[in-house]
C-alpha positions in Angstrom: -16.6 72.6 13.6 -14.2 72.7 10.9 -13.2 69.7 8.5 -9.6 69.8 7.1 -10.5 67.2 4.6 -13.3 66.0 2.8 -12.3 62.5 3.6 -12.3 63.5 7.2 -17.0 63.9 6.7 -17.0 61.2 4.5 -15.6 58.7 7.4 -17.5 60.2 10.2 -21.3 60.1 7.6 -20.4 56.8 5.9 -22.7 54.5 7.3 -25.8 56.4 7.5 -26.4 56.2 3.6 -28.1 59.5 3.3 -27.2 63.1 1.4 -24.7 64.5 3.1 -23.8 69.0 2.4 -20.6 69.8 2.4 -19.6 73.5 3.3 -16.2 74.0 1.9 -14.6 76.7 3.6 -12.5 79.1 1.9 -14.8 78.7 -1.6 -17.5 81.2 -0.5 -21.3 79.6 -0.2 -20.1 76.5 -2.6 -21.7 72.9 -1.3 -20.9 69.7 -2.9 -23.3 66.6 -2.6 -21.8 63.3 -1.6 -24.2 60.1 -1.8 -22.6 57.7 0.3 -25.3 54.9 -1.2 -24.1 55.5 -4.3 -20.1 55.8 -3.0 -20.9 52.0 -1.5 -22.4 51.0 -4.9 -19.4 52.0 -6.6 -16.9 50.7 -4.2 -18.9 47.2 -4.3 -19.0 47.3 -8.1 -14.6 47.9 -7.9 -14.8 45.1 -5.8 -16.3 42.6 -7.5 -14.4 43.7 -10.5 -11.2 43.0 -8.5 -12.8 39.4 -7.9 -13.6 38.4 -11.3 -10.2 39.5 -12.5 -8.6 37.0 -9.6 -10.2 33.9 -10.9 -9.5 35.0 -14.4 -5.3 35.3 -12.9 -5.5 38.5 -14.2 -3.9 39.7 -10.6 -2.6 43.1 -11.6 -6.0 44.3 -12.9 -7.5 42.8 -9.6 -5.7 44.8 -7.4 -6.0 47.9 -9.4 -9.2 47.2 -9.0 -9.5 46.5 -5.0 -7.4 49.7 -4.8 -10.3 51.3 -6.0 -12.8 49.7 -3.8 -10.3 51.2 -0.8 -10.0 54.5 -2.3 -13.5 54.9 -2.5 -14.0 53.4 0.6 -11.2 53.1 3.2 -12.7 50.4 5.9 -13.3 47.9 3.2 -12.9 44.8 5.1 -13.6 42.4 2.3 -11.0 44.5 -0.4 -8.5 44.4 1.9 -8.7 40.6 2.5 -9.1 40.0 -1.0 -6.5 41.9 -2.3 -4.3 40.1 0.4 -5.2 36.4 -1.6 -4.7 38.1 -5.1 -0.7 39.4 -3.8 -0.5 35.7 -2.1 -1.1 34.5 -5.7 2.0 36.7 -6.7 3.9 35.5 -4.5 4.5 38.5 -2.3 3.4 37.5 0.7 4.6 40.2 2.8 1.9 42.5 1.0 -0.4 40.1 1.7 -0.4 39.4 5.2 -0.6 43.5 5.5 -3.3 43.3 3.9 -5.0 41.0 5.6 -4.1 42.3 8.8 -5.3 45.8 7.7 -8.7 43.6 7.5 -8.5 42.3 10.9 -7.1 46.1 12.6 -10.5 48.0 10.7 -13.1 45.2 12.0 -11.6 42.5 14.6 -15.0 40.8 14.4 -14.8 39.9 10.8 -13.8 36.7 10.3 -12.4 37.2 6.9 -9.6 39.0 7.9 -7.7 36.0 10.1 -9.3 33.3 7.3 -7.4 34.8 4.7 -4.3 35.7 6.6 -4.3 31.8 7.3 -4.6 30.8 3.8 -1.2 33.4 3.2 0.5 31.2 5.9 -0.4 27.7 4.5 0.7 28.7 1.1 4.1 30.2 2.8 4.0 26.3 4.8 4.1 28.2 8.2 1.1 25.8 9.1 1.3 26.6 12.8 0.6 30.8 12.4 -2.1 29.6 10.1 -3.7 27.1 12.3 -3.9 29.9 15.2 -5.5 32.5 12.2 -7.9 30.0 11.3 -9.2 28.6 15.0 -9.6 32.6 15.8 -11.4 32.3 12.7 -13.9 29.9 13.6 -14.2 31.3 17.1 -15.7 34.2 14.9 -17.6 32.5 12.5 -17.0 28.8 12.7 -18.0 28.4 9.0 -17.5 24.7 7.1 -14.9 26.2 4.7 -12.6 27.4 7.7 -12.7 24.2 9.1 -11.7 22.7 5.8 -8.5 25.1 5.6 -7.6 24.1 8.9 -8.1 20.1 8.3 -5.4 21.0 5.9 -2.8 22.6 7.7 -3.0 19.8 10.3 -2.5 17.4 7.4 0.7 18.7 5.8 1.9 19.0 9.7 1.6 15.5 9.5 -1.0 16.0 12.4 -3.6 13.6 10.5 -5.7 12.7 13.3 -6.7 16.3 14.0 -6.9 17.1 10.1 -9.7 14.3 10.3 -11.8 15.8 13.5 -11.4 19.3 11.1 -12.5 17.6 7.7 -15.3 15.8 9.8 -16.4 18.8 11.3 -16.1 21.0 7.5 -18.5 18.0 6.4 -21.3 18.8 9.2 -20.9 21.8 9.1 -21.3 22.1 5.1 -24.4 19.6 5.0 -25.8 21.6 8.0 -25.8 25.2 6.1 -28.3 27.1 4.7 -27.2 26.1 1.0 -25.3 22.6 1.1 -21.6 23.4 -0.4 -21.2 20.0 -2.4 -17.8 21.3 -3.8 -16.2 21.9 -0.3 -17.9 18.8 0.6 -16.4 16.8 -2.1 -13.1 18.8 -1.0 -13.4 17.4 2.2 -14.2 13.8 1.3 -11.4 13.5 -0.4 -8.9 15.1 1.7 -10.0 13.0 4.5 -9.5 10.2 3.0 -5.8 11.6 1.9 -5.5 11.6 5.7 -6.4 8.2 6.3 -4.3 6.9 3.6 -1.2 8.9 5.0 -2.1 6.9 8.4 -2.5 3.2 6.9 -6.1 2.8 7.0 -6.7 1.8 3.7 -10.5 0.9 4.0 -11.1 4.2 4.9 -9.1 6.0 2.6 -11.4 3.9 0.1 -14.5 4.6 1.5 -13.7 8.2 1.5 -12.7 8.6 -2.1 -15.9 6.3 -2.9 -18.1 9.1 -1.1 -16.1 12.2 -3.1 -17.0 9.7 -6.5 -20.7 9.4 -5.7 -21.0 13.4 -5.1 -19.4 14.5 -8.3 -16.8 11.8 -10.1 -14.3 13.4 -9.1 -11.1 13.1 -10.9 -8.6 13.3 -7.9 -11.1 11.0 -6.0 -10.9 7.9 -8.6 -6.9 8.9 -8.7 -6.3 8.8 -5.1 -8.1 5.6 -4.6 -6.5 4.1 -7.6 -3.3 4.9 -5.6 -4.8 3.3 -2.2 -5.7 0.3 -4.4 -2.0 0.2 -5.6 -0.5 -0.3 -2.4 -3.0 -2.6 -1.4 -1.6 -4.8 -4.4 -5.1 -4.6 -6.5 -3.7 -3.7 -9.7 -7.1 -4.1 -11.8 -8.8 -1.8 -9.6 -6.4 0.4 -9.3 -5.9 0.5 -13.4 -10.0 0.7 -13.5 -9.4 4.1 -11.3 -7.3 5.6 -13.6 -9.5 4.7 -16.8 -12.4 6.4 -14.9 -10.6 9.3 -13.8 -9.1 9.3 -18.1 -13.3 10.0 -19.1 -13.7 12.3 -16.0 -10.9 14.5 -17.7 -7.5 14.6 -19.8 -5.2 12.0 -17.1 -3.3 10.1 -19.5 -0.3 10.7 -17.2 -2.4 9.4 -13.9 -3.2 6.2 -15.9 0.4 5.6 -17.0 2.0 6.3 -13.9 -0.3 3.0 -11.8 0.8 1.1 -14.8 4.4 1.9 -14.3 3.7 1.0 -10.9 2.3 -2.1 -11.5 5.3 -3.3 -13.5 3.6 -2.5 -16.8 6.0 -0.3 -18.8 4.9 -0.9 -22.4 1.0 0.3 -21.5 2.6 3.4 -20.1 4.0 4.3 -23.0 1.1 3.2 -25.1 -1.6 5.2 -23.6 0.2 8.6 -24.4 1.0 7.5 -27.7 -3.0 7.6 -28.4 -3.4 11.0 -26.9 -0.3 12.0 -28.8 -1.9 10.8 -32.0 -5.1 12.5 -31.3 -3.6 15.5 -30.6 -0.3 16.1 -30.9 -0.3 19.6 -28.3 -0.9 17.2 -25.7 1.6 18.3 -23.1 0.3 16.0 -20.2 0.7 13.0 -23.0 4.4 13.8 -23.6 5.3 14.5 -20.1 3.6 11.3 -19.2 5.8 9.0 -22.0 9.0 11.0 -20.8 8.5 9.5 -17.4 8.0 6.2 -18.8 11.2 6.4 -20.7 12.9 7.5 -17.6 12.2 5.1 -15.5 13.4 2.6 -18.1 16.3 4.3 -18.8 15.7 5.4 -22.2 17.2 8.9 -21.1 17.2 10.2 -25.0 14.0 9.3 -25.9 12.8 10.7 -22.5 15.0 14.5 -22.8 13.3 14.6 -26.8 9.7 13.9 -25.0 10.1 16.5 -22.3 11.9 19.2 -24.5 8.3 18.8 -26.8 6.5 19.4 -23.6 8.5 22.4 -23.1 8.3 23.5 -26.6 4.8 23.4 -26.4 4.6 25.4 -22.8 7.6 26.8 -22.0 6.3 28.2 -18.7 6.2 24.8 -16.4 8.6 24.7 -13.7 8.0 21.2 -13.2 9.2 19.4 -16.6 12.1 21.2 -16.8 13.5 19.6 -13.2 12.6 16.1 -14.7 14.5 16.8 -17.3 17.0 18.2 -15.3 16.8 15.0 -13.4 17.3 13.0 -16.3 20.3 14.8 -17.6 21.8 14.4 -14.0 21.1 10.6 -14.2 23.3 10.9 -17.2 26.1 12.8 -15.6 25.2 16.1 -17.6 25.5 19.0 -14.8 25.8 22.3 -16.6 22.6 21.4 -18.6 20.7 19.8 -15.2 22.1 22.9 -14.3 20.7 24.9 -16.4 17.1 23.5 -16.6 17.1 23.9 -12.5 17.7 27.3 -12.7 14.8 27.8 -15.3 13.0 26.1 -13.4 13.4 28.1 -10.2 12.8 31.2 -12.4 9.8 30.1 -13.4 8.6 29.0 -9.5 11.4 30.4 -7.2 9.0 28.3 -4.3 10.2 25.3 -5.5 12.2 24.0 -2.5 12.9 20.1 -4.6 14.2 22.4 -7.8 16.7 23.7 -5.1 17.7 20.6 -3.4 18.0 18.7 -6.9 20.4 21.7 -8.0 21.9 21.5 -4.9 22.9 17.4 -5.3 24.4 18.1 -8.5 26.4 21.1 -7.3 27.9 18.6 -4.6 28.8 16.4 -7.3 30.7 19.0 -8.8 32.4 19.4 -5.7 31.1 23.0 -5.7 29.9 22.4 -1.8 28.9 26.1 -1.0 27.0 26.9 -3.2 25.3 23.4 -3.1 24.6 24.6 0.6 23.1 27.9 -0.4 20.8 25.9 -2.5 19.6 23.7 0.5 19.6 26.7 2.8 17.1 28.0 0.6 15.0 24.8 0.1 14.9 24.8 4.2 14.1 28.4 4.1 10.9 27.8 1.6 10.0 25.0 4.1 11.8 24.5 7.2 10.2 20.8 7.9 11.7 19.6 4.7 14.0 16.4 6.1 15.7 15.8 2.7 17.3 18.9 2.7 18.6 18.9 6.1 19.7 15.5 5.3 21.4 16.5 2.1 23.1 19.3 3.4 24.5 17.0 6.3 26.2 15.1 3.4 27.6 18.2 2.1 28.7 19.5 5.1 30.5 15.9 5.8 32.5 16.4 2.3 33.5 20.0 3.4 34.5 18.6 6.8 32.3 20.6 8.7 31.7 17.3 10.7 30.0 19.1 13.6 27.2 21.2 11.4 26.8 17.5 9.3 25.8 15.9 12.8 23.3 18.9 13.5 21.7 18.4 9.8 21.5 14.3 10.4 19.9 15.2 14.1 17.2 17.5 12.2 16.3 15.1 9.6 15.7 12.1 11.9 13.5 14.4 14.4 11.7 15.1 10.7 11.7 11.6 10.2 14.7 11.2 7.3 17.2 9.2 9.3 20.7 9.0 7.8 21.6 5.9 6.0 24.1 3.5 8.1 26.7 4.0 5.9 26.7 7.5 5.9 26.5 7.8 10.0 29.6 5.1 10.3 31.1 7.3 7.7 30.7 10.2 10.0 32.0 8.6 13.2 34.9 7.5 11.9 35.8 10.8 10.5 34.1 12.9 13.1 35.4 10.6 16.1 31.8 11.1 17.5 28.7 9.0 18.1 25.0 10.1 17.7 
């Protein structure tokens, strides 16, 4: 038999990790040794390397990395699925899903591949393509962490019941393998009780938090529950909840923000003063007094805290929408303006950056391109009701009155329901009823 490549042996002797002779034809009696043992070393050595850069966020070495691990060798389930996440991270998720679909097409009996395709289509929000990846998933391998992923997906569909069964089942499952995963179990915990809290039942919510708490103090845990104990109108235990979660780690903001909400103003301003004075890089301490001063109108004060945060990191998307906020609140477009568009630089995912631009373009009276900005929020997620409801506003101002009913029909189904004024606004103009 004749070989035409050298890759051609090397697939058909890769498993049997033994030395294989090579007889290249057309170079006399040459041989040439290949030690598949020590090709699969090598390949898992790349591999790993392309791991340890992904946690670092070093994602360009990473995939230089699993593109070794492939070149070496090419039915390398794991690289392929990894390298999928690490292109997810960089937000091309088109490259990803290949990738992870390469995973599934070289071993359909790995779960990996259809886990990690799911996690690409949670982070894209199309929860439904990720729900089927992940229950084909568990039908393979039925591991706690799959459930988890899936409990989560259900819960940003707004499908809490069924995110509860999943974070009950990731929970025994977790306590029931071989080495108990008391990080996915605190994950759990504390997402379960996110779910009870969406549906009302406060007591559980609580009791859920309390469980994530006793496994690990968790920071989100005590700020969740201080959130659940907000709404429940118990201020002191809901302040006590932030304190905790300030000496788990650095959440001056958290702590100001249950103050704010408890009427408190002058405390939420206080607290980042402190951190401010004990270290004046303190970007969560400035962002945190900005707020403060927002919501009490103080708009300078607030613009001069959040251009320090910004001076400080000038690579988060998210302050420079509150202060684009605040410079709307003022009447300031062009420089709301401005500050959305950095922002969507920095995170072009951001579907609120585009509906927030959007708002002040339809202030200017600059309607189509304040509905290119809201097709693109609905693009980013397509169950976002605000956005169909804004754009059903903008629509009404451009007289489009039939696309405006369409938008209002979407964002009630979502569960935004026009304001009264708005709909009898419509009629009159539109000559319709709903």
């Amino acid at each position: 038999m004749r070989f035409k490549t050298r890759e051609a042996l090397r697939r058909i002797f890769w498993g049997f990790g033994v030395v294989i002779f090579i007889f290249l034809t057309g170079c006399g009696q040459a041989f040439e040794t290949i030690d598949v043992d020590r090709l699969k070393k090598k390949a898992f050595d790349y591999f790993n390397y392309g791991k340890d850069f992904h946690y670092k966020k070093q994602y360009d070495q990473a995939i230089l990395n699993y593109n070794k691990a492939i070149e070496i060798h090419p039915w390398y389930v794991e690289a392929y699925a990894y390298r999928g996440l690490t292109y997810m991270e960089k937000g091309e998720y088109d490259q990803a899903i290949s990738d992870c679909t390469k995973a599934i097409e070289t071993n359909p009996g790995d779960y990996i591949g259809y886990f990690h395709r799911g996690i690409v289509y949670s982070d894209k929000g199309d929860y439904d393509r990720a729900i089927s990846d992940y229950t084909k998933a568990i039908e393979i391998g039925g591991l706690a962490k799959i459930y988890f992923e899936r409990g989560l997906a259900y819960y940003n569909k707004g499908q809490y019941d069924k995110s509860i069964l999943d974070f009950n089942k990731a929970i025994e499952t977790a306590e029931n393998e071989l080495l108990r995963d008391r990080s996915l179990c605190l994950k759990a915990y504390t997402n379960r009780g996110n779910a009870y809290a969406a549906k009302g039942e406060s007591d559980r919510a609580i009791s859920d938090y309390s469980k994530a708490i006793e496994i690990a103090g968790h920071t989100l845990a005590y700020y969740n529950r201080g959130i659940v104990y907000y709404n429940k109108g118990q201020y002191d235990r809901a302040i006590s909840d932030y304190r905790r979660a300030f000496e788990v780690t650095e959440v001056y903001q958290s702590k100001g923000v249950v103050l704010l909400f408890a009427g408190q103003y002058d405390h939420g301003i206080e607290d980042p003063n402190k951190a401010i004075k004990k270290d004046p890089g303190h970007i969560i301490a400035y962002v945190s007094r900005a707020n403060a001063y927002a919501t009490e109108g103080a708009y300078d004060r607030a613009i001069s805290d959040y251009s320090k945060a910004i001076e400080i990191n000038p690579f988060c998307a998210r302050v420079y929408v509150n202060r684009a906020n605040v410079y709307t609140a003022e009447g300031k477009y062009d420089q709301a303006i401005c500050d959305y568009n950095k922002a969507i630089e920095i995170d072009p995912n951001d579907a609120k950056a585009y509906i927030n631009r959007g708002n002040v373009y339809t202030a200017k009276s600059q309607h189509g391109i304040a509905i290119s900005d809201y097709n693109k929020a609905i693009e980013i997620n397509p169950r976002f009701a605000k956005a169909y409801n804004n754009r059903a506003v903008t629509f009404f101002y451009k007289g489009e009155y039939d696309k405006a009913w369409e938008d209002v029909y979407k964002a009630k189904i979502l569960g935004y329901p026009a304001t009264k004024e708005f709909l009898d606004e419509l009629r009159g103009v539109s000559g319709k009823e709903e």
